[in-house]
N, C-alpha and C positions, 0 to 999 in steps of 0.2 A: 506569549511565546508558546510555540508548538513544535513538537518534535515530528518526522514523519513517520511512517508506518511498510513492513514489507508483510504480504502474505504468507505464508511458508507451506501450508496446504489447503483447497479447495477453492481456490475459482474459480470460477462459472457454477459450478453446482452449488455452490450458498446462493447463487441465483434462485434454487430450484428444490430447499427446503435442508439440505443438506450441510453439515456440520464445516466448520473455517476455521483455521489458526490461523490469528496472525501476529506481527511481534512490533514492540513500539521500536522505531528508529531514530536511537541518538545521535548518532552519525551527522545528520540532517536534522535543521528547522527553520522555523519561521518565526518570525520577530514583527509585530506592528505595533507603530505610535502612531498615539491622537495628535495633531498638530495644528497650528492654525492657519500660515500658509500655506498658496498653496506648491501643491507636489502633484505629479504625474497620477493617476490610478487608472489601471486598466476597468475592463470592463465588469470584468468577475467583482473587483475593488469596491467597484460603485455599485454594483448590484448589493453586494453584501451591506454597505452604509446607510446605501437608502431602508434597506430594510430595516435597520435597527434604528435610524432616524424616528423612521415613519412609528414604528411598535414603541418607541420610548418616548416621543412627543419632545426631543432634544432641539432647542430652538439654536445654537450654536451653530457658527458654516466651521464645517473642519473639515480636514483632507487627511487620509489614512496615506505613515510612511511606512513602506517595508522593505524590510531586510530580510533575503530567503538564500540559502544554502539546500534548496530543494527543486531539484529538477522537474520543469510541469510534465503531466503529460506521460510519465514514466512508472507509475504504478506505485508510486512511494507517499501515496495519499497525501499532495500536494494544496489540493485545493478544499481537502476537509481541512489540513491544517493551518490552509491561509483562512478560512471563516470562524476558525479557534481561536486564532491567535488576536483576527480584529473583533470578535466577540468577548474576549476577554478583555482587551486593552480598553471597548468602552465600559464593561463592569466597574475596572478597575476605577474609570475619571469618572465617572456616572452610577455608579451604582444600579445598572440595570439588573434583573430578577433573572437567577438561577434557568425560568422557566423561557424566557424571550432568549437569553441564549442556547438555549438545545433549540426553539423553534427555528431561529437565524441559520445557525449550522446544518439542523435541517433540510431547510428549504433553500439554502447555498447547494449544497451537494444536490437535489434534485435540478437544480438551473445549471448547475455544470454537467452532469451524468444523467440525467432523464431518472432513469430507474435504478438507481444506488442500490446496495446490496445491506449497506446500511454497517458494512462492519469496518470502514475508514473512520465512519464518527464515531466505533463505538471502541478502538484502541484510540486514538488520537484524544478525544475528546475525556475518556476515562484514564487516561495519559499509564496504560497497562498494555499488558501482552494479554489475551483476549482468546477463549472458545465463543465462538459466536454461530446462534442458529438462529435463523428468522420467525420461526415459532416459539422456539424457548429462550429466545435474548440473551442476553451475555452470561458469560463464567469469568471465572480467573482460572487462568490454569498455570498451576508453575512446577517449571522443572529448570533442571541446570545442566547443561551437557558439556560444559569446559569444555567448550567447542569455539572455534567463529565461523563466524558466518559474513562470506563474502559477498558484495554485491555491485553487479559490473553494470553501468549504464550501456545499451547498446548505444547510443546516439541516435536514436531514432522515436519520434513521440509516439506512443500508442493511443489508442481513441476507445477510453470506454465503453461510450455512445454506441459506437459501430460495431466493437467487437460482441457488448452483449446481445443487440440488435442481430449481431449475424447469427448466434448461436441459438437465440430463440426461435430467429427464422427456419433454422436448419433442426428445429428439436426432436424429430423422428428421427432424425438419419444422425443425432450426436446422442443420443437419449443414453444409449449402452456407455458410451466414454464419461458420461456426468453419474450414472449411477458407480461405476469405476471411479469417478473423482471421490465420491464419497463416503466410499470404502477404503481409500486407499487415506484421509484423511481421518477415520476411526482407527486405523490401524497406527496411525502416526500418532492421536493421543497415546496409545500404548506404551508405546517404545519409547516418548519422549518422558512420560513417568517411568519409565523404566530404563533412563538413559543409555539406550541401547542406541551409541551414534552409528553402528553399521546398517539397521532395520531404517532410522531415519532416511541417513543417505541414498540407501535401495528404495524409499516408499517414496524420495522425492522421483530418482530417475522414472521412476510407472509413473506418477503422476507426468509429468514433464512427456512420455509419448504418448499418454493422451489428450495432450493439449497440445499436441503439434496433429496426431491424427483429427484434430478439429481444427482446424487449419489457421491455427493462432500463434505461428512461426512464423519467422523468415528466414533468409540466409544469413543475415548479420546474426542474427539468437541462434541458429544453430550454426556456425562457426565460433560462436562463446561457447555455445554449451560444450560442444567436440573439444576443446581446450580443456574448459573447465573437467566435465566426466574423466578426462586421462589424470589429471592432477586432483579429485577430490574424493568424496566418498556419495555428493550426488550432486544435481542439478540443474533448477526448472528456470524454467518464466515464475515471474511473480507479479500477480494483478493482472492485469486485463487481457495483455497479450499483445500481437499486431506491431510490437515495436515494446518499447520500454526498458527495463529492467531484468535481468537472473540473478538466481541465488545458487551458492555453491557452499556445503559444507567441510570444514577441514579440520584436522584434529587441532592444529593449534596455530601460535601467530605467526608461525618460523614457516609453515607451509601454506599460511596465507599471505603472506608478502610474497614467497615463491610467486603463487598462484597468480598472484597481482598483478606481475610484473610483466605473465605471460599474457594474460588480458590486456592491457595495455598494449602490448606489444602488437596483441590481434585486429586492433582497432578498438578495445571499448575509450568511450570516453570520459569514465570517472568510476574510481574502486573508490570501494567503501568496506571497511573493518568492521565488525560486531560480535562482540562476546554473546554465548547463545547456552 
């Protein structure tokens, strides 16, 4: 089993050496069993099996079942947590080595995302809330903000692939919005040990226009967000962008149901509670 994962500050700029919070999501997970007949698997499914087939020399014909409560496609580290959950479940019948399951999970996320940022496996997989830099590798970082933190599916799949692809393509002309992203996610370590939930809020809404002045909005996330901004304390995309997921901070759970209701209302199509 695997839980999923939301950002809360620096994406795209963890692309580009610069620091990422993100937070594990109980909200959501993913469940796989080993089985013997068979059962459906997509392609991601089978890509991941053969691999750990092949790396463990498992002579057994079995078919992976799963049960997921995680939207694909939507920035909530769905598909690190589908190669967790079926890398753990053969640990578990097989006793494969600590070492084949980080390679598995690995090289799952490079076959689904090309160039992973690497910090979906490294909450999901470390099953923690996470500072993560791709030169200095993960932290723990903890704070409590007796907050929640809402999280509104737009209904719309976002494309890792394509969004990080656009941004690198465009990295002259976005380079000032990513050194911005990662400032403004240094300043967010601060305030979050300083549970300072009004600096949080404001350091999300800056992040959140510069990730729409890179053009990784649409109308449906900014018709959430304009909902959300009137009713919370802030507001972005979380992960990739192009479609997926936002997050909204509120002080507590009486103005996150509020919140929810109006999401809903707006079109999203699935809120999610999180103590934060």
């Amino acid at each position: 089993m695997a839980y999923g994962k939301v950002i809360l500050f620096g994406e795209h700029s963890v692309v580009y050496g610069k620091n990422a919070i993100a937070l594990l999501l109980k909200s959501v997970k993913i469940e796989a069993d080993i089985v013997y007949e068979y059962v459906f698997e997509n392609e991601h499914v089978k890509f991941i099996k053969k691999n750990i087939i092949e790396k463990s020399n498992i002579k057994d014909r079995v078919y992976i079942k799963i049960k997921s409560t995680i939207p694909s496609s939507r920035g909530l580290g769905s598909s690190a947590a589908l190669a967790v959950s079926i890398a753990m479940a053969f640990k578990k019948r097989y006793n494969i080595s600590d070492e084949i399951v980080k390679t598995i999970v690995f090289e799952a996320e490079k076959w689904a995302h090309g160039n992973p940022s690497g910090i979906d496996l490294a909450v999901i997989f470390n099953n923690q809330n996470v500072l993560f830099n791709k030169k200095e590798g993960i932290k723990n970082i903890d704070f409590h903000l007796n907050a929640k933190l809402v999280i509104s599916d737009s209904g719309i799949r976002g494309n890792t692939k394509k969004a990080v692809s656009m941004v690198a393509k465009n990295y002259n002309k976005f380079e000032k919005y990513i050194e911005d992203l990662g400032k403004i996610t240094d300043d967010a370590i601060i305030a979050l040990k300083n549970s300072d939930l009004k600096m949080v809020g404001n350091l999300m809404n800056l992040a959140q226009n510069n990730l729409k002045l890179m053009n990784l909005s649409n109308d449906m996330i900014d018709e959430l967000i304009n909902v959300s901004k009137e009713n919370s304390l802030g507001s972005k995309i979380t992960g990739a962008g192009l479609g997926g997921c936002i997050i909204s901070l509120v002080e507590n759970e009486k103005k996150a149901l509020e919140l929810k209701k109006l999401l809903i209302k707006k079109g999203a199509k699935k809120v999610w509670l999180e103590d934060i």
